[in-house]
N, C-alpha and C positions, 0 to 999 in steps of 0.2 A: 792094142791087139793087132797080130799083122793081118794084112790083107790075105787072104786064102786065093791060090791059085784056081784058077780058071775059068771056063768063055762068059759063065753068069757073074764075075763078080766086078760089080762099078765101078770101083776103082781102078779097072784097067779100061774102061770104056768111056769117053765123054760123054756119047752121045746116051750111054745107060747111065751115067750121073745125073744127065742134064733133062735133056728131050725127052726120057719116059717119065718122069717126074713131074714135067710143067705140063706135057699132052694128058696125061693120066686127072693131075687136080683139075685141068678145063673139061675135060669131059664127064667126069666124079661130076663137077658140079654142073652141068648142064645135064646130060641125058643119062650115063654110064651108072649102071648102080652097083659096080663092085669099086669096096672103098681104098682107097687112096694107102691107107696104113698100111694095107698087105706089102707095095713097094716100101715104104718106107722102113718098117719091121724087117723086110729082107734085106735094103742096103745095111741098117744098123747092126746086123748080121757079123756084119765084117769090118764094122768099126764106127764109133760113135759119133766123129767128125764126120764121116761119108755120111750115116744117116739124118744129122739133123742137116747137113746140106739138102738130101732129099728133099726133107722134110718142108724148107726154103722154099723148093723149086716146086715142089707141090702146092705150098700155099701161095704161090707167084699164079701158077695154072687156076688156082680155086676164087682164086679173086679174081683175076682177069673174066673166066666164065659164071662165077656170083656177078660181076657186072653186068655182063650179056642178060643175065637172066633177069635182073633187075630193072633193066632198061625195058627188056621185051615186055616184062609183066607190065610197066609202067606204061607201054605203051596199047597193052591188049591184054589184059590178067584172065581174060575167059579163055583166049587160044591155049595163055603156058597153061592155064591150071589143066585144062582139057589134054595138052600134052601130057603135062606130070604124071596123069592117073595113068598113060600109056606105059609108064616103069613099073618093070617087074616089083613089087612090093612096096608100093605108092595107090593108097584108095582115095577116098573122100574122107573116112575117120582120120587118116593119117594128116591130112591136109588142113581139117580142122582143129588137130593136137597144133598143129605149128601157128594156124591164126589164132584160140584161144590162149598162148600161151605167149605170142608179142602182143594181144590186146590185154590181156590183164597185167603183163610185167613189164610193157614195153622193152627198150632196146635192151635191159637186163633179160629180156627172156631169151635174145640171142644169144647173149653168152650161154645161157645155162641151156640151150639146147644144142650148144657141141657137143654136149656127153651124152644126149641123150638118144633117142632111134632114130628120130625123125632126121628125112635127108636134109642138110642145107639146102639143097636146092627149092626144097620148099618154104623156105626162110627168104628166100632170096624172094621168091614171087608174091608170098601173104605180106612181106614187108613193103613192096611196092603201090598194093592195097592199100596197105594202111597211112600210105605216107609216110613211111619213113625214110629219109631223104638220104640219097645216096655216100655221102659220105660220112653217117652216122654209120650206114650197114657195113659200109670198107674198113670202118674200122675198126667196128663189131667181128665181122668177119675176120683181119688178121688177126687180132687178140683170141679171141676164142678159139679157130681152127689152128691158129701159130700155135697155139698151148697145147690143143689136143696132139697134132702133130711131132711136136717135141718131144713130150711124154709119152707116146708109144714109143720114138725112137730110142727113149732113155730106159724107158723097160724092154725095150727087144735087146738093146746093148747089154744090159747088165744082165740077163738072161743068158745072153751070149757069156757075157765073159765066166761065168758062175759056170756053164755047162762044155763049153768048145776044151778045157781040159781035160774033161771028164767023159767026154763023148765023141768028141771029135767032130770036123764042118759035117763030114756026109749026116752024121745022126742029129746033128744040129736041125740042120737043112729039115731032113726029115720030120723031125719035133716042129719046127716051124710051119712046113704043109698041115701035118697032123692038127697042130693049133688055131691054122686056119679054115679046115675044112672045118672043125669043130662049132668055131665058131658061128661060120655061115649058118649051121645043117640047126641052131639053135637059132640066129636068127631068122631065120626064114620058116620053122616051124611056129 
């Protein structure tokens, strides 16, 4: 699928392939709670190679800052968790979805909680808790969020390719906001 002309599309920009991608997955995973897919669903927009590279550079960003987070909680898990509850849609039940769900499954419970609401970021901290030793969570971490990441990209592509005939980028684009708002306004209700 070709690239569509103009100032928003990644493939004419490095620094919109590269740098909003890898600052976006460190801050997603540290403080930021608007997720990471929204960029990568928009680069896959415009073509399937562009978005799983996102996709890359996001999960490059998501572990660099899962590190960060893993280390601080490691080194004071009352400050993160005290911070965590400070993101917009991060409680204490939420908190305890992600410790009960790495103490009963252990590092299987990371995998199975990329699909699920709860931020990584909270994965990153209750695992530090629990001892789960850093390079169990890295590569928990890529596996799981590489997968999720990939897989939005490969449904926003082929979404893409199904509709950009039929609709053309601007209505594309459009369906894509629309899909997003949607989603947010359902999660956060």
């Amino acid at each position: 699928m070709p690239a569509a002309a103009g100032r928003l599309d990644p493939s004419r920009h490095p620094w919109l392939a590269r740098g909003i991608p890898l600052a976006w997955g460190f801050a997603e995973a540290t403080l930021f709670f608007v997720l990471p897919e929204m960029w990568i669903t928009w680069v896959a927009l415009h073509g399937l190679r562009q978005g799983m590279a996102a996709a890359a550079w996001v999960l490059a960003g998501a572990l660099a800052g899962g590190i960060a987070v893993h280390l601080a909680a490691h080194w004071n898990q009352m400050a993160v968790l005290a911070l965590m509850e400070r993101i917009p849609g991060v409680d204490a039940p939420l908190i305890m979805r992600a410790y009960d769900q790495l103490e009963r499954h252990g590092w299987a419970g990371l995998l199975q909680g990329a699909l699920g609401g709860v931020p990584w970021k909270l994965y990153a901290t209750v695992a530090a808790g629990l001892d789960f030793g850093l390079p169990v969570f890295v590569v928990a971490t890529a596996v799981a969020r590489g997968l999720r990441f990939a897989l939005f990209a490969l449904a926003a592509w082929l979404v893409a390719r199904w509709c950009l005939p039929r609709i053309g980028m601007v209505r594309l684009r459009l369906l894509w906001l629309a899909a997003w708002i949607a989603g947010c306004a359902l999660h956060w209700a």
